[in-house]
SEBAPA-453373 format. One line per 2 residues: number of its first residue (from 1); their letters; for each residue x, y, z of N, C-alpha, C. Coordinates in Angstrom, 1 decimal, always signed. Example, Ala and Ser with C-alpha at 12.3 -4.5 7.8 and 13.67 -1.06 7.14 Angstrom:
# SEBAPA-453373
1) AS) +13.2 -5.7 +7.8 +12.3 -4.5 +7.8 +13.2 -3.3 +7.8 ~ +12.8 -2.2 +7.1 +13.7 -1.1 +7.1 +12.9 +0.0 +7.9;
***
This chain:
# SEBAPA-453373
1) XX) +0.9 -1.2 +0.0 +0.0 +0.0 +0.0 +0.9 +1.2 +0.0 ~ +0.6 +2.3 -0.9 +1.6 +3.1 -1.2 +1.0 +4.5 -0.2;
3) XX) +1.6 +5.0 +0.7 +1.3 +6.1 +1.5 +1.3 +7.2 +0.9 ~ +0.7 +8.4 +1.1 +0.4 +9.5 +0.6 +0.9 +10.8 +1.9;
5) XX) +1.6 +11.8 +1.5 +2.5 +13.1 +2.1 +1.4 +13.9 +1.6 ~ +0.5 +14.5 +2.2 -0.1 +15.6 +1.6 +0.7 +17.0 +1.9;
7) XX) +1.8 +16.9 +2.8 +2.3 +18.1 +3.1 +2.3 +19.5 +1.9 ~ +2.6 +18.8 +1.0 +3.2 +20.1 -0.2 +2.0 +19.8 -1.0;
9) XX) +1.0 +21.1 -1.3 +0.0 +20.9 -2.0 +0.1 +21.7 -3.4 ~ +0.0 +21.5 -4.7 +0.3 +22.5 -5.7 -1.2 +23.3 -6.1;
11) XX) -1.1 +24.6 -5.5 -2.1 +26.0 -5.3 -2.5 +26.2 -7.1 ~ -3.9 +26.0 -7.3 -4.9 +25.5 -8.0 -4.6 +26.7 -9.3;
13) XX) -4.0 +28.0 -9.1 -4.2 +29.2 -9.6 -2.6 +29.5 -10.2 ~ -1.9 +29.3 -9.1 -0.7 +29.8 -9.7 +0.5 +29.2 -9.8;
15) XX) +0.1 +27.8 -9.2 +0.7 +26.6 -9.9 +2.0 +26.2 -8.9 ~ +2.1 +27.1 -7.9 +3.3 +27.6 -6.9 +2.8 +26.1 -5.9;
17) XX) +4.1 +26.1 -5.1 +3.9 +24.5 -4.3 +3.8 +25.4 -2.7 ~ +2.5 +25.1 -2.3 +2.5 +24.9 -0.5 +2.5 +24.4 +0.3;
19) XX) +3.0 +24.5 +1.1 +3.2 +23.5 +2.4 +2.0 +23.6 +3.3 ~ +1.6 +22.3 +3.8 +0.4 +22.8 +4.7 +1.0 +22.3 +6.1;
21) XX) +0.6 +22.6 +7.2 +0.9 +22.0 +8.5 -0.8 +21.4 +8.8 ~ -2.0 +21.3 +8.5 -2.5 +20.8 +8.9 -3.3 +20.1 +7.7;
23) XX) -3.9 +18.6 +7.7 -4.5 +18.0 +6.5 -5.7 +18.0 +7.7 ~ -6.6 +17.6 +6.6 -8.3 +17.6 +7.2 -9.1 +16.8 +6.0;
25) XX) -9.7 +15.6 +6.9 -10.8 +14.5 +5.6 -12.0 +14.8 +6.5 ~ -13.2 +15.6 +5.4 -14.7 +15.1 +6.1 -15.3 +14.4 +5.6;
27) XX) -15.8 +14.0 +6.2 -16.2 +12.5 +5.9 -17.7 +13.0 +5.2 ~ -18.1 +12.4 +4.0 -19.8 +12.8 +3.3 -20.6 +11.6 +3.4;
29) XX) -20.2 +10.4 +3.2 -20.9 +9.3 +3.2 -21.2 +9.0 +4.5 ~ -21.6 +8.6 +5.2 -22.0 +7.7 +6.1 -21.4 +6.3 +6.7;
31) XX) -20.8 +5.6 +7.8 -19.7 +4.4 +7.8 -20.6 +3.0 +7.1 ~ -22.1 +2.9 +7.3 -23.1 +2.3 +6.9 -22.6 +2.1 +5.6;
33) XX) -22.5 +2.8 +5.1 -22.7 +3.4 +3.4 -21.8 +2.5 +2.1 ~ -20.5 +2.1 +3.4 -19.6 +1.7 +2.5 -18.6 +0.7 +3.1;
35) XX) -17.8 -0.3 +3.1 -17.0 -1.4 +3.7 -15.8 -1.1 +3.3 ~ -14.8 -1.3 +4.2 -13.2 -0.6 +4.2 -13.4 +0.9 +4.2;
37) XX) -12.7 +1.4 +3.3 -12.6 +2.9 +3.0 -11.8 +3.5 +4.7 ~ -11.5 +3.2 +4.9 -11.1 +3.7 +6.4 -9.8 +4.3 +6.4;
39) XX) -9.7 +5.6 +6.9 -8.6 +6.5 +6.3 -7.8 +6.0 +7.4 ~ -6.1 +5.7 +7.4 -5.2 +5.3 +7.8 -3.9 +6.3 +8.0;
41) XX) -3.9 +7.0 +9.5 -2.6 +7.8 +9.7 -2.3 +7.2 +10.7 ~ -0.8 +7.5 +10.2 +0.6 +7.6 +11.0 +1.4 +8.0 +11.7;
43) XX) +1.2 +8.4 +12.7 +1.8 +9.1 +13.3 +2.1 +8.6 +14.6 ~ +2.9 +10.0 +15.5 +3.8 +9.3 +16.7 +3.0 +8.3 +17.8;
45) XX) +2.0 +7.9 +18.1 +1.2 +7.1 +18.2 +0.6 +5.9 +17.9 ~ +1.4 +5.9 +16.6 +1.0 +4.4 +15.7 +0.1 +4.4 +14.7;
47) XX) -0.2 +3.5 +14.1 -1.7 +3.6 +12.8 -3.0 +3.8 +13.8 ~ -3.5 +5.0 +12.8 -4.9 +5.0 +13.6 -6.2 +4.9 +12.5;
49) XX) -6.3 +4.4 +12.7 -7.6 +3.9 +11.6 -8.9 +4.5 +11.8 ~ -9.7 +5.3 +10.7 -10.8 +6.7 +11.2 -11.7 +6.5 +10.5;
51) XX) -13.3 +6.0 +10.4 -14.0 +5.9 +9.7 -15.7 +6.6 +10.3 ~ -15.7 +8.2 +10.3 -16.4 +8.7 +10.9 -18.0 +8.8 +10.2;
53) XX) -19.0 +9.3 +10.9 -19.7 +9.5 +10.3 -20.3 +10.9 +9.4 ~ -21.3 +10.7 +8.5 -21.3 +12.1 +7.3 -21.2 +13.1 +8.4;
55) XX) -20.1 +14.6 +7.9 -20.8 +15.2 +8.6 -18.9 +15.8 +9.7 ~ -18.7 +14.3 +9.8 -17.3 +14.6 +11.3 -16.5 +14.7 +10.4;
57) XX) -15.2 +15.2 +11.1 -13.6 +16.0 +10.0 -13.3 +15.3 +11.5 ~ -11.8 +14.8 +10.2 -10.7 +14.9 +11.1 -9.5 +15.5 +10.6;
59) XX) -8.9 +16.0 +11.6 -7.5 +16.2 +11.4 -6.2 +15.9 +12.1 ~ -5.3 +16.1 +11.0 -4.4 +15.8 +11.2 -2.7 +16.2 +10.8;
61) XX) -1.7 +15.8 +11.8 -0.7 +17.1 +10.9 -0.8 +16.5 +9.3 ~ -0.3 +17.6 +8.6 +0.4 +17.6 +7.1 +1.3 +16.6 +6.8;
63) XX) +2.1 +16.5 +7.7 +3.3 +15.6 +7.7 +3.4 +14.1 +8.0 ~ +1.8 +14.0 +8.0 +1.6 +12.3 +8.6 +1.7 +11.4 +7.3;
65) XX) +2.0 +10.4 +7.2 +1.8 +9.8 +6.4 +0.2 +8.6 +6.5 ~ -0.2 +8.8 +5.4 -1.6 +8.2 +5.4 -1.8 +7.6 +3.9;
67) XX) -3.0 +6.7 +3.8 -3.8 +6.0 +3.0 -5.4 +6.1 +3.5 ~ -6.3 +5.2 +2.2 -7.3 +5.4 +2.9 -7.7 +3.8 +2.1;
69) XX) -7.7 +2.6 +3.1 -7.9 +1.5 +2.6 -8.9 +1.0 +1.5 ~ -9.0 -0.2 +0.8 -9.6 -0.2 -0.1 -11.3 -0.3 +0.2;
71) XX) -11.6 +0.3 -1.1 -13.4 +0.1 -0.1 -13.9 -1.2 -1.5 ~ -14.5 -1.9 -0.7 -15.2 -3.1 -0.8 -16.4 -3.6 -1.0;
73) XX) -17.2 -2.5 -0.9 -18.8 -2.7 -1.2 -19.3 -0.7 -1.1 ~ -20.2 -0.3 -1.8 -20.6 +0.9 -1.6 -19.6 +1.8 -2.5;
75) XX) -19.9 +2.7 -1.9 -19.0 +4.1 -2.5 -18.9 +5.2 -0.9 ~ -17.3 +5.7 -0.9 -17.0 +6.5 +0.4 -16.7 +7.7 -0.6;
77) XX) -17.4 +8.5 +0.0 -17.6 +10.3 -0.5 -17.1 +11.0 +0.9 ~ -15.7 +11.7 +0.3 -14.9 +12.5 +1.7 -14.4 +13.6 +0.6;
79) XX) -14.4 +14.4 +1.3 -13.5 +15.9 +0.7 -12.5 +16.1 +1.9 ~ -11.2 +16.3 +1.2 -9.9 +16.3 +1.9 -8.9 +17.5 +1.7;
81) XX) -8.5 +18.1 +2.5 -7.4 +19.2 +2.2 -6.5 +19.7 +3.1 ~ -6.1 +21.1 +3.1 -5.1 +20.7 +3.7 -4.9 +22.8 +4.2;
83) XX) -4.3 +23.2 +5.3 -4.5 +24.3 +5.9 -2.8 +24.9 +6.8 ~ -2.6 +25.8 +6.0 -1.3 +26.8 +6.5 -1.7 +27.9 +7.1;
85) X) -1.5 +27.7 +8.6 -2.0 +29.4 +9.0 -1.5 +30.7 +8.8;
***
């Protein structure tokens, strides 16, 4: 399973690269809705496995490394991004 850095995001307009310190997935579907799909970070703590319902965000630093396992039945609808203050 290939992990994903969202740290460095490329800015939609001017094509320039930024760094985020904070990533954020909300969750749209519902846990009901769909089998696996369960977003997987990394961090100093260990794998944490997060499968919230429509509606809850989570966050987490930029710099974690994460996946979001395969989903298996249904369809998982999350919008994901990422925040530099």
């Amino acid at each position: 399973m290939a992990h994903i850095d969202n740290a460095v995001l490329t800015h939609a307009i001017a094509g320039t690269h930024v760094r985020t310190d904070i990533s954020c997935t909300l969750f749209i579907a519902d846990p009901e809705e769909y089998d696996g799909g369960e977003l997987v970070v990394e961090d100093t703590y260990g794998h944490q496995m997060v499968k919230l319902p429509a509606g809850d965000m989570v966050l987490y630093k930029g710099t974690s490394l994460h996946h979001v396992r395969p989903v298996t039945k249904g369809a998982r609808l999350a919008s994901f991004f990422g925040y530099k203050p």
